[in-house]
DSSP file (Angstrom, degrees, kcal/mol; ACC not computed):
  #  RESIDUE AA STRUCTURE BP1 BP2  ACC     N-H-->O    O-->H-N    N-H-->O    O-->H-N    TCO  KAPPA ALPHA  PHI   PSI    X-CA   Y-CA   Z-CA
    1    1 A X              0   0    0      0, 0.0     2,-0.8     0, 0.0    78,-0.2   0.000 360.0 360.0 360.0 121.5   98.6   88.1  114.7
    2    2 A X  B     -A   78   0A   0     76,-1.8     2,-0.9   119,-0.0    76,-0.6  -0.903 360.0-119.9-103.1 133.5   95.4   89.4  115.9
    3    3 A X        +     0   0    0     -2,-0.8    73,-0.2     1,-0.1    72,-0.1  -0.416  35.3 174.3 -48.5  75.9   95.9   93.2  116.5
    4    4 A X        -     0   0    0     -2,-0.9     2,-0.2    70,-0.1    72,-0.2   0.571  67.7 -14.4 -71.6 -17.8   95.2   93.7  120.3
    5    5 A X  E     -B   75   0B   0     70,-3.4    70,-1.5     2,-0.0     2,-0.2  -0.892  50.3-143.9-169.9 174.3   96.5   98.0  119.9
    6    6 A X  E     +B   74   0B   0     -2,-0.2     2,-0.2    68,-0.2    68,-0.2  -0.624  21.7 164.3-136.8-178.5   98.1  100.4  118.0
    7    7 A X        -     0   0    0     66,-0.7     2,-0.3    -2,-0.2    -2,-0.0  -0.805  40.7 -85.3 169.2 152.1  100.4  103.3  119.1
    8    8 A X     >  -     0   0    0     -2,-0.2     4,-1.6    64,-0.1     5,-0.2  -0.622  40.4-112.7 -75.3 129.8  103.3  106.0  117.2
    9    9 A X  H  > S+     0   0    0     -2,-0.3     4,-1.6     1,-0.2    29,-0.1   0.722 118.7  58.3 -30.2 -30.2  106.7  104.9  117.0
   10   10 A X  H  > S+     0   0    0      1,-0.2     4,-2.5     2,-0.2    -1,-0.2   0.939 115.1  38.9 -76.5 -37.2  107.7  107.9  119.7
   11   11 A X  H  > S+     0   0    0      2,-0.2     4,-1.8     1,-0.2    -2,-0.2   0.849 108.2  58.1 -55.8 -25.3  105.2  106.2  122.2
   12   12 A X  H  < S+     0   0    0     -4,-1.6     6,-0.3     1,-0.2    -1,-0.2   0.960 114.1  46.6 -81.2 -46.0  106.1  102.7  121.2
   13   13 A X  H  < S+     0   0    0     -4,-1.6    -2,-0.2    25,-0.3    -1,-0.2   0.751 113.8  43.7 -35.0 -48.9  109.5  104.2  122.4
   14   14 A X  H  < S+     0   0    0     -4,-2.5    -2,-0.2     2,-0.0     2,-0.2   0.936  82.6  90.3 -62.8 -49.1  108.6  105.8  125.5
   15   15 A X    ><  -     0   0    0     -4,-1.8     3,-1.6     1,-0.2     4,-0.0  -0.344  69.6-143.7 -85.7 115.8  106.6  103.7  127.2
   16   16 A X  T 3  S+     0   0    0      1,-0.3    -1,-0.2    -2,-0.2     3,-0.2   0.364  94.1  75.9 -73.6  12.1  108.9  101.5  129.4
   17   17 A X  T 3  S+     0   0    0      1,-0.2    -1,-0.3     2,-0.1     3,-0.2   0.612 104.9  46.0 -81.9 -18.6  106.5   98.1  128.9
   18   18 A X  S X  S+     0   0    0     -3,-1.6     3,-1.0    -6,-0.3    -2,-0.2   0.092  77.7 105.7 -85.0   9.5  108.4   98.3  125.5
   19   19 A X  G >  S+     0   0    0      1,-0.2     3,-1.2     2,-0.2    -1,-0.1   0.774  79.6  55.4 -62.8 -51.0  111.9   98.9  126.7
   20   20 A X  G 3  S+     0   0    0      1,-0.3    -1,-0.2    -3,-0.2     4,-0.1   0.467  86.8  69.4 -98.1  13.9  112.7   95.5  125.8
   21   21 A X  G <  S+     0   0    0     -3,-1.0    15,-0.6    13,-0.1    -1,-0.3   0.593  80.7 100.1 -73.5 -14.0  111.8   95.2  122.5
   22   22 A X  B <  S-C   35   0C   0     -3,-1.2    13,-0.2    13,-0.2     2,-0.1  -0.366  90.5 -88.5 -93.4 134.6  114.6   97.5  121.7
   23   23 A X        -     0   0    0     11,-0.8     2,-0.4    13,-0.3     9,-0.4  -0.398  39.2-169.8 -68.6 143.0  117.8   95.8  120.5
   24   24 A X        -     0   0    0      7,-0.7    10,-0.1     4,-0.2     3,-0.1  -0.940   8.9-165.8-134.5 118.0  120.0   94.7  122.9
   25   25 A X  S    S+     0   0    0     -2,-0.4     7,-0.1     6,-0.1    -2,-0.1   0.488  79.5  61.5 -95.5 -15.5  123.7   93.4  121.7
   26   26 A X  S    S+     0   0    0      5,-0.1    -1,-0.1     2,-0.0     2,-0.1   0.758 102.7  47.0 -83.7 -18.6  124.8   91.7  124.9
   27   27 A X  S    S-     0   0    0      1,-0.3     5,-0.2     2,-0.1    -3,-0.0  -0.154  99.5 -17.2-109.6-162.7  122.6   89.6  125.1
   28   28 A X     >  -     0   0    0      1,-0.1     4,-0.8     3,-0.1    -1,-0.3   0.037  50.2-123.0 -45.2 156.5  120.6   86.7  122.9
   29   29 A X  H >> S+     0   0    0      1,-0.2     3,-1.0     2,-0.2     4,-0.6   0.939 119.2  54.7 -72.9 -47.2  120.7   86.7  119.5
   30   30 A X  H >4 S+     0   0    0    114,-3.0     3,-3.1     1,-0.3    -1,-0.2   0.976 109.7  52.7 -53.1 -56.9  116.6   86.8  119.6
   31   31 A X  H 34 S+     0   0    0    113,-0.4    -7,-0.7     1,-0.3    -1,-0.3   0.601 100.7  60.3 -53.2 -37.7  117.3   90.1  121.9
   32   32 A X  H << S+     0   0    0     -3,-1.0    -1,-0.3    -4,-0.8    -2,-0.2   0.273 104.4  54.5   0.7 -37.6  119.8   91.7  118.9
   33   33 A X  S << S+     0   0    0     -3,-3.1     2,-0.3    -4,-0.6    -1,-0.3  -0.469  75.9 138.0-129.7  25.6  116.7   91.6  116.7
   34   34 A X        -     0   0    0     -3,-0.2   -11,-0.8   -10,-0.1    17,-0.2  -0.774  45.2-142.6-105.4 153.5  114.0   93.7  118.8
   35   35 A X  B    S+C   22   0C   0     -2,-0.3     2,-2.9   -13,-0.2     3,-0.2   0.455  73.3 101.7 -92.3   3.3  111.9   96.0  116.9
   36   36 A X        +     0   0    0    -15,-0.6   -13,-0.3     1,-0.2    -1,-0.1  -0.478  51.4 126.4 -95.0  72.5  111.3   99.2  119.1
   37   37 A X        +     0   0    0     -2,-2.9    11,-2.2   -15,-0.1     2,-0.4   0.528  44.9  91.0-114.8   1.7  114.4  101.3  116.6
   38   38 A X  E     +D   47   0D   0     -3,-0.2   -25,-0.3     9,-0.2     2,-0.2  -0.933  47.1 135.3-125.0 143.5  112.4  104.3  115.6
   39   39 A X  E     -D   46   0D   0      7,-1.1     7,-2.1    -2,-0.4     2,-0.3  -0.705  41.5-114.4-167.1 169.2  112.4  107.7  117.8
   40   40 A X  E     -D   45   0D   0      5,-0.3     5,-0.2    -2,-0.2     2,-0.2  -0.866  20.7-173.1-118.6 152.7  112.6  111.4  117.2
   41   41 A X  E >  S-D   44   0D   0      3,-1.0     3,-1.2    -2,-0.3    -2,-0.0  -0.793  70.5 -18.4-162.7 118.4  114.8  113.4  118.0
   42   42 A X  T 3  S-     0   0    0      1,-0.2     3,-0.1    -2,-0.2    -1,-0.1   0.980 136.3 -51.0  56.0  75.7  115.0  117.8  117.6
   43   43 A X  T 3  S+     0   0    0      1,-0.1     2,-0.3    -3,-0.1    -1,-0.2   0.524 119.0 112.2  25.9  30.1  112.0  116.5  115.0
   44   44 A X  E <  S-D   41   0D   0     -3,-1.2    -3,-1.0     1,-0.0     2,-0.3  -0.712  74.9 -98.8-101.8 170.8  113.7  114.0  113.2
   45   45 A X  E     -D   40   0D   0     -2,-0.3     2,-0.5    -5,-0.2    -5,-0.3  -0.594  30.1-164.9 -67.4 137.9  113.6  110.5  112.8
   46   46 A X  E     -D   39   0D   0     -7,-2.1    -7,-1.1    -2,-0.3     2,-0.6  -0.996   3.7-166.4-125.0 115.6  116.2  108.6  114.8
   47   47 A X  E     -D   38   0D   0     -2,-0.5    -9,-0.2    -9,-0.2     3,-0.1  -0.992  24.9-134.7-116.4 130.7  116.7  104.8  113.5
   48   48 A X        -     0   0    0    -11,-2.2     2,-0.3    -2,-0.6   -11,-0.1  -0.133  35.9 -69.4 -77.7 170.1  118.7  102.9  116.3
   49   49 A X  S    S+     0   0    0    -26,-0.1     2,-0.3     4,-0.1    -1,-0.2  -0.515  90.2 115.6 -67.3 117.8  121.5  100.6  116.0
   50   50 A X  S    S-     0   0    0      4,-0.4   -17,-0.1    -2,-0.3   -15,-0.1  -0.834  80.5 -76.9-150.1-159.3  119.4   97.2  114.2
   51   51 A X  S    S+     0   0    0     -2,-0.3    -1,-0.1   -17,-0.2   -18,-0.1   0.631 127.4  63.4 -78.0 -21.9  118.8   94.9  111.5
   52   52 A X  S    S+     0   0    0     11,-0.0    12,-0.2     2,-0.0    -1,-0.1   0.838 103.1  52.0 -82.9 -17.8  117.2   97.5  110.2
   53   53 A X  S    S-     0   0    0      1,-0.2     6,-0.2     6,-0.1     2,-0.2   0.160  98.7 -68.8 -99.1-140.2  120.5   99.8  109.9
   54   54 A X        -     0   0    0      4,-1.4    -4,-0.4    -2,-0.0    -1,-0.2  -0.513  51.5-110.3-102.1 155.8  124.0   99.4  108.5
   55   55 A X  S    S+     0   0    0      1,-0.3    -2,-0.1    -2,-0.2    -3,-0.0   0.597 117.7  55.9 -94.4   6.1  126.0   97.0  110.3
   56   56 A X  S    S-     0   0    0      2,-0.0    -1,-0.3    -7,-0.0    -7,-0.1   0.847 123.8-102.2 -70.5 -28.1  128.2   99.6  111.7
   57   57 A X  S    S+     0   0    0      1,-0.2     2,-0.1    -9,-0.1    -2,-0.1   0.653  76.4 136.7 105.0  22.0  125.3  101.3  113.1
   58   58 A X        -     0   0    0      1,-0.1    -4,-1.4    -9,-0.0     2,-0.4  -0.492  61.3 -82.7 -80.4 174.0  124.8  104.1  110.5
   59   59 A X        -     0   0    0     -6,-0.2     2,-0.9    -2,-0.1    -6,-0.1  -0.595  24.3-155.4 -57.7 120.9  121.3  105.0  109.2
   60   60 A X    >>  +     0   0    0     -2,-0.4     4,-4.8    -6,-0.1     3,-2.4  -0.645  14.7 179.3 -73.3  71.7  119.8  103.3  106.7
   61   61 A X  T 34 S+     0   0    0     -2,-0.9     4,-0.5     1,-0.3     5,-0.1   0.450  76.6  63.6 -71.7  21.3  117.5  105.9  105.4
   62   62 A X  T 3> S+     0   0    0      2,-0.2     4,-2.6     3,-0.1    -1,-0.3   0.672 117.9  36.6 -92.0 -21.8  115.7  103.6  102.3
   63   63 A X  H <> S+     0   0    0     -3,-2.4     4,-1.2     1,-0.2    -2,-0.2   0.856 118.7  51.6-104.7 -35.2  114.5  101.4  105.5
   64   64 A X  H  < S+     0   0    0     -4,-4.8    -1,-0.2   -12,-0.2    -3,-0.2   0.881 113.9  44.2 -66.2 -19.6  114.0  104.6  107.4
   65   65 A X  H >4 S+     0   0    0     -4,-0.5     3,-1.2    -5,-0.3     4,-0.3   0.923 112.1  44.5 -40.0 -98.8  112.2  105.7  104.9
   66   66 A X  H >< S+     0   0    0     -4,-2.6     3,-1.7     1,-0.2     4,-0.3   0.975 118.6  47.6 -40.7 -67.8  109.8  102.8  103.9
   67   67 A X  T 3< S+     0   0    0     -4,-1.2    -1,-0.2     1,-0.3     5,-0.2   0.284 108.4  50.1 -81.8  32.2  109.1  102.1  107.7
   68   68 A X  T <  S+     0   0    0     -3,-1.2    -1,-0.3    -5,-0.1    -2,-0.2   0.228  81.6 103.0-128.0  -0.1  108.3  105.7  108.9
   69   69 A X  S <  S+     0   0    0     -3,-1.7     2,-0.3    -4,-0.3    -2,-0.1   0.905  93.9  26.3 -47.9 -89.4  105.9  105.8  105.8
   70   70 A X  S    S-     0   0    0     -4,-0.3     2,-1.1     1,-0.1    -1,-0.1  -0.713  81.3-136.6 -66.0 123.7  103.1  105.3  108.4
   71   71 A X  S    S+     0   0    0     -2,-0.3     2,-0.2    -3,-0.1    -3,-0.1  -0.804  71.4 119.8 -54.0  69.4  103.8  106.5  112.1
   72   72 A X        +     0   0    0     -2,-1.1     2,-0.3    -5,-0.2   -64,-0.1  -0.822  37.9 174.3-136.2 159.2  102.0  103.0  113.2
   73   73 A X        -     0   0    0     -2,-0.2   -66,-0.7   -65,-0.1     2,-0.5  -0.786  25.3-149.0-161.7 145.0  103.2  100.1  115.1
   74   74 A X  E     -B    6   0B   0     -2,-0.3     2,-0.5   -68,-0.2   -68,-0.2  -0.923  11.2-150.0-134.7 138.4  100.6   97.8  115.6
   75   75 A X  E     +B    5   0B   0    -70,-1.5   -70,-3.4    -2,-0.5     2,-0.3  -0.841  18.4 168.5-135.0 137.9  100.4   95.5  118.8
   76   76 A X        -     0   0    0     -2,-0.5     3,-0.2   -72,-0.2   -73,-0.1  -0.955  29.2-172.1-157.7 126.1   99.0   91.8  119.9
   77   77 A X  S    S+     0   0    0    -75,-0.3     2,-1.0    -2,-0.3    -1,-0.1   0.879  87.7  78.4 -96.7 -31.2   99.5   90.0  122.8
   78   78 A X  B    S+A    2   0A   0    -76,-0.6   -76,-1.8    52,-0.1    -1,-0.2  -0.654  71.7 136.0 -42.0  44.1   97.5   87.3  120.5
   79   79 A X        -     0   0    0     -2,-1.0    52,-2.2    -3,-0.2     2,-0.3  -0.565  43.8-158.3-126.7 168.7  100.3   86.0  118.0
   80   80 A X  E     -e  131   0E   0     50,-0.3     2,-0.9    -2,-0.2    52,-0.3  -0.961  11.8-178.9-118.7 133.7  102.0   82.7  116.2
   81   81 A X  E     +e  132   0E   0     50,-1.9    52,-2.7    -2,-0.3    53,-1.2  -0.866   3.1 176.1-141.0  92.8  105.5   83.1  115.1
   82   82 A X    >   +     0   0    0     -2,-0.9     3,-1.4    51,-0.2    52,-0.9   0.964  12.8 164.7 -53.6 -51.4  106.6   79.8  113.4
   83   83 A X  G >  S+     0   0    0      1,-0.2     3,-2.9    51,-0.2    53,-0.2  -0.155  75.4   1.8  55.0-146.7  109.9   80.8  112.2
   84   84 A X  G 3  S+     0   0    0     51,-2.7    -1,-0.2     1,-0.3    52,-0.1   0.635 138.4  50.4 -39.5 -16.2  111.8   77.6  111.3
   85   85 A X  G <  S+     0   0    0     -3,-1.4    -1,-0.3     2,-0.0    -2,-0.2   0.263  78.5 161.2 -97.0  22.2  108.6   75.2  112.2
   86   86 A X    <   -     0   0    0     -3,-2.9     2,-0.2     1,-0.0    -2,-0.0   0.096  33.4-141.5 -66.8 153.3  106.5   77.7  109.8
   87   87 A X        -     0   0    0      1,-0.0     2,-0.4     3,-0.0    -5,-0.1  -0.729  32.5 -94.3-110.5 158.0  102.9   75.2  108.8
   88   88 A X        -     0   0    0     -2,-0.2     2,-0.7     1,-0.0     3,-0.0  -0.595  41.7-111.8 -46.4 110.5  101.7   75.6  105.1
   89   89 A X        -     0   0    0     -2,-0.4     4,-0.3     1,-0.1     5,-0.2  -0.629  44.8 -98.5 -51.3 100.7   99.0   78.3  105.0
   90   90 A X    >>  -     0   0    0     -2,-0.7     3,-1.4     2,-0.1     4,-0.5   0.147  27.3-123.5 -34.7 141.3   95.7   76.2  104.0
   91   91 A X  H >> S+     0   0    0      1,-0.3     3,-2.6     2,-0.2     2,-1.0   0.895 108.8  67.5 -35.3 -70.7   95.1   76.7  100.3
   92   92 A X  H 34 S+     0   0    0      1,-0.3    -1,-0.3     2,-0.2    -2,-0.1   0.266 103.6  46.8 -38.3  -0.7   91.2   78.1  101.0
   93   93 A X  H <4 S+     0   0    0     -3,-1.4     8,-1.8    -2,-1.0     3,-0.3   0.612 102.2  71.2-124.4 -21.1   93.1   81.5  102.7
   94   94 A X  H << S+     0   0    0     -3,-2.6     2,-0.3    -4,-0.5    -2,-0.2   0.790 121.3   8.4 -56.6 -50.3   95.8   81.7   99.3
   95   95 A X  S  < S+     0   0    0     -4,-0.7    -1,-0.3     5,-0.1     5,-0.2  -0.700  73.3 162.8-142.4 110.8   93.1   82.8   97.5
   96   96 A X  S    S-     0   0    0      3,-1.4    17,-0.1    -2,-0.3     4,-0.1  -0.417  84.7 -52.2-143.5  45.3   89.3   83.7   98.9
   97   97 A X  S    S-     0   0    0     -2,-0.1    16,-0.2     2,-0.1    -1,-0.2   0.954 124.6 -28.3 -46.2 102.6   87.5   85.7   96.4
   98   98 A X  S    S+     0   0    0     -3,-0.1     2,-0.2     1,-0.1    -3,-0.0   0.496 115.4 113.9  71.9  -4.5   90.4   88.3   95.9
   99   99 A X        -     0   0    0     13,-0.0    -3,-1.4     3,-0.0     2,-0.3  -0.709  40.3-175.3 -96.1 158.5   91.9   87.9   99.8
  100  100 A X    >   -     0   0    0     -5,-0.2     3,-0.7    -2,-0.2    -6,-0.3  -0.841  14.1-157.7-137.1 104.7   95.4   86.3  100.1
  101  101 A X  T 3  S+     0   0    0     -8,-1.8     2,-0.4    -2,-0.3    -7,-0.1   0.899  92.4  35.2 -37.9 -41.9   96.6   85.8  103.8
  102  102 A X  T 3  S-     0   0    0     -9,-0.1    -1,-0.2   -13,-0.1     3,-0.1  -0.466  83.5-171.9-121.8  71.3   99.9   85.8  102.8
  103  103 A X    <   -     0   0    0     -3,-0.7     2,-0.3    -2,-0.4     4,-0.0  -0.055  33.2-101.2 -56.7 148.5  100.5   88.1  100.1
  104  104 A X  S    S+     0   0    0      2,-0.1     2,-0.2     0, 0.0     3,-0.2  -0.545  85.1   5.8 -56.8 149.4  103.7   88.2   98.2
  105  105 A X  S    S-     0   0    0     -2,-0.3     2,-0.0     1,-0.2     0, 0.0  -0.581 114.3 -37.2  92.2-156.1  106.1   91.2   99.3
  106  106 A X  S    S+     0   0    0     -2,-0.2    -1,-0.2     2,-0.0     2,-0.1  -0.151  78.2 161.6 -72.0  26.4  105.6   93.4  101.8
  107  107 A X        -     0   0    0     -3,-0.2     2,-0.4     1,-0.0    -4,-0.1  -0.174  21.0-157.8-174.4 125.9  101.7   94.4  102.2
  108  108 A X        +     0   0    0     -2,-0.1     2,-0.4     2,-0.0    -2,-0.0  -0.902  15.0 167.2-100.5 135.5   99.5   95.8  104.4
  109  109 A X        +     0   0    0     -2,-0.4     3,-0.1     1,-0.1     0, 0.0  -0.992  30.9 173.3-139.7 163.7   95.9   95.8  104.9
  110  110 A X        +     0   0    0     -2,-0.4     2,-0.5     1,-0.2    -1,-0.1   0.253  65.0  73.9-145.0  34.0   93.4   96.3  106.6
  111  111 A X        +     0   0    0      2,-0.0     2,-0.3     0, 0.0    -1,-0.2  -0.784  47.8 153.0-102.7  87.2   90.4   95.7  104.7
  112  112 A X        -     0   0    0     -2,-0.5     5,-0.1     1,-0.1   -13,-0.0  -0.946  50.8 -74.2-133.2 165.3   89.1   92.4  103.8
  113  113 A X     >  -     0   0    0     -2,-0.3     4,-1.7   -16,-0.2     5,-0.2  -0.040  38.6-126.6 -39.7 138.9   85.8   90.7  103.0
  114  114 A X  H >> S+     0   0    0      2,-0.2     3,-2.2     1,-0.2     4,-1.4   0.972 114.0  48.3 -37.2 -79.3   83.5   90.1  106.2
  115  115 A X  H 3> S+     0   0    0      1,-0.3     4,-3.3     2,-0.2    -1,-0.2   0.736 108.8  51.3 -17.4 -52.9   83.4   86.2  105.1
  116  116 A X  H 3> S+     0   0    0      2,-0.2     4,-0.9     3,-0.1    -1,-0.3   0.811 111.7  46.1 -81.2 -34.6   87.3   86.0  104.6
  117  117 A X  H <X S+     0   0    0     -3,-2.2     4,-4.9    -4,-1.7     3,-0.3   0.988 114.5  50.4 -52.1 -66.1   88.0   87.6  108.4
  118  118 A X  H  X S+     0   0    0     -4,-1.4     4,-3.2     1,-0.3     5,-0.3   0.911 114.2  45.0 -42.5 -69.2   85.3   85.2  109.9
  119  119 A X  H  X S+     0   0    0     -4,-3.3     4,-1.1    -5,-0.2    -1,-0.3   0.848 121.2  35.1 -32.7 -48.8   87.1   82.2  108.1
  120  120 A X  H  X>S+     0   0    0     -4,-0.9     4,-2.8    -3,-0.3     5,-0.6   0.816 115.0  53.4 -92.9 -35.2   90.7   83.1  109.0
  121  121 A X  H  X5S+     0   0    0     -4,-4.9     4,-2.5     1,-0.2     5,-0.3   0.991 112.5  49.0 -82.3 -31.9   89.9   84.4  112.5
  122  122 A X  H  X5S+     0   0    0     -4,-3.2     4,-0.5    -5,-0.2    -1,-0.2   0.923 116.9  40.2 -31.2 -45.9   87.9   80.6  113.2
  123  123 A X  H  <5S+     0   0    0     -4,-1.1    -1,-0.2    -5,-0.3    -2,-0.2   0.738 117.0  51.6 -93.8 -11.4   90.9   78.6  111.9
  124  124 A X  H ><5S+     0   0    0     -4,-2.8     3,-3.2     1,-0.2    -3,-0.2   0.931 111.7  48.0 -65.4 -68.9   93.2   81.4  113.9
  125  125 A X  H 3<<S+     0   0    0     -4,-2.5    -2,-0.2    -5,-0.6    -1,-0.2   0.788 103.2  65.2 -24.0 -41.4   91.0   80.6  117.1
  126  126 A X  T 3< S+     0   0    0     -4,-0.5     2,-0.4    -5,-0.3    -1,-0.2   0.201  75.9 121.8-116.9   1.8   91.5   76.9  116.4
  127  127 A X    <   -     0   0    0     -3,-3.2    -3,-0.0     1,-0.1    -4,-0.0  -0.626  56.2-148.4 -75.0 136.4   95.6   76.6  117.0
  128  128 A X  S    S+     0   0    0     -2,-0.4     2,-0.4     2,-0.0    -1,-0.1   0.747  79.0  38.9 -94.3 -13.2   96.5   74.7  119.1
  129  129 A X        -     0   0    0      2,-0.1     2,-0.4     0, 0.0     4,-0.1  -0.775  60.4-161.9-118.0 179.2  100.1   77.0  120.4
  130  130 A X        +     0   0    0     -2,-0.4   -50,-0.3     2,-0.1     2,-0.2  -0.951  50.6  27.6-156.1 145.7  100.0   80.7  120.6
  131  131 A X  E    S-e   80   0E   0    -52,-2.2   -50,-1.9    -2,-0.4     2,-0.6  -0.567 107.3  -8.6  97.2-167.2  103.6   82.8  120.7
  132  132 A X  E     +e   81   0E   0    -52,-0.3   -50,-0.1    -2,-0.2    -2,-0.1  -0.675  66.5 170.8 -67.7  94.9  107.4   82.4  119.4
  133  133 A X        -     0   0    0    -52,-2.7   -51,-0.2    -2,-0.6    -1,-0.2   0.878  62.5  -4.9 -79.2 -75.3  107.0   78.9  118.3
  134  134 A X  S    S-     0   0    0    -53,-1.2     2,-0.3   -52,-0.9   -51,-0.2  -0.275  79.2-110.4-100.1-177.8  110.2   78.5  116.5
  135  135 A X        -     0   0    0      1,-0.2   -51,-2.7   -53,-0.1     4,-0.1  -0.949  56.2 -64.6-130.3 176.9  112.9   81.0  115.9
  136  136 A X        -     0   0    0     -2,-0.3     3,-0.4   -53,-0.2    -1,-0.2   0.456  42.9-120.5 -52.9-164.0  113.6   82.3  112.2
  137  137 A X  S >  S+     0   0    0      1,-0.3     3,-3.1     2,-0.1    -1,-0.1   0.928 101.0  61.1 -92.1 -42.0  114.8   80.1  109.7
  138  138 A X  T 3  S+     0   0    0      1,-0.3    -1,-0.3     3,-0.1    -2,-0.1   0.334  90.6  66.4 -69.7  17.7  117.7   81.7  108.9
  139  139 A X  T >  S+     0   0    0     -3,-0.4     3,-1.4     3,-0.1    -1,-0.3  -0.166  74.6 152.2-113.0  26.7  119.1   81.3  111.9
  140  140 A X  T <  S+     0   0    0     -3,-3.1     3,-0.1     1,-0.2    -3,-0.1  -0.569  75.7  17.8 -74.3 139.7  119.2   77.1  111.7
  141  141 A X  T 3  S+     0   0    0      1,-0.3     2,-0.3    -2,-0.2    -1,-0.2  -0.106 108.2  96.1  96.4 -23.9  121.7   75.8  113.5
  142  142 A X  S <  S-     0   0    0     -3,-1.4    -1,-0.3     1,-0.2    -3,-0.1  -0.755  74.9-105.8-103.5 146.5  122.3   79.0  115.8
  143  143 A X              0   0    0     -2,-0.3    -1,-0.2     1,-0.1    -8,-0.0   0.149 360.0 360.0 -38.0 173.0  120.8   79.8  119.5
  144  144 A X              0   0    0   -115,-0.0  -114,-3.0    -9,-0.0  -113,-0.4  -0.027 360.0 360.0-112.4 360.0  118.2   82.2  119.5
């Protein structure tokens, strides 16, 4: 993903061009799974009914928690989402003096060598599909 914006979880909320990231249960499984769950509300945190909460729909505060760490959401019209067709990350991006494209865990950054951007954003440039390629993997065999 190259980052095209950023914006706060209450804005990423407001703003009704983002109304349909917000999970939707009537509809597609993909739809079930949208990411726009975090709000305020009399100055709390509000986490919506998701993946991210209990499956009754209580709060999960370790995941409210973790992902409210930062009041970020970061945003790209620019993306590849392999899911189930996911390609090997070339070796050369695994390790790049000290960069890893794909770290293990969870992990943010937003620092890397000049060299190592230039490198990754060329061979990014250089895909040939752009979007929701596949859908995830754990969901072979089911619709999206």
């Amino acid at each position: 993903m190259r980052v095209t914006g950023r914006c706060g979880f209450q804005e990423y909320w407001d703003n009704s061009a983002y109304h349909q990231k917000r999970p939707f249960f009537f509809g597609s499984r993909a739809r079930a799974y949208g990411d726009n769950i975090y709000h305020r509300a009399a100055g709390e945190w509000v986490q919506e009914k998701s993946h991210h909460s209990y499956a009754d729909g209580d709060t999960n505060y370790a995941n409210l928690v973790v992902d409210t760490s930062t009041d970020g959401v970061l945003l790209s019209t620019d993306f590849v989402y392999w899911g189930r067709s996911a390609i090997t990350i070339p070796r050369k991006f695994r390790q790049f003096n000290g960069d890893d494209l794909y770290p293990q865990g969870r992990n943010y950054r937003s620092r890397f060598a000049d060299n190592f951007v230039v490198a990754v954003d060329d061979w990014f440039r250089g895909l040939p599909e752009r979007g929701r390629i596949d859908s995830p993997f754990a969901w072979s065999g089911v619709e999206a």
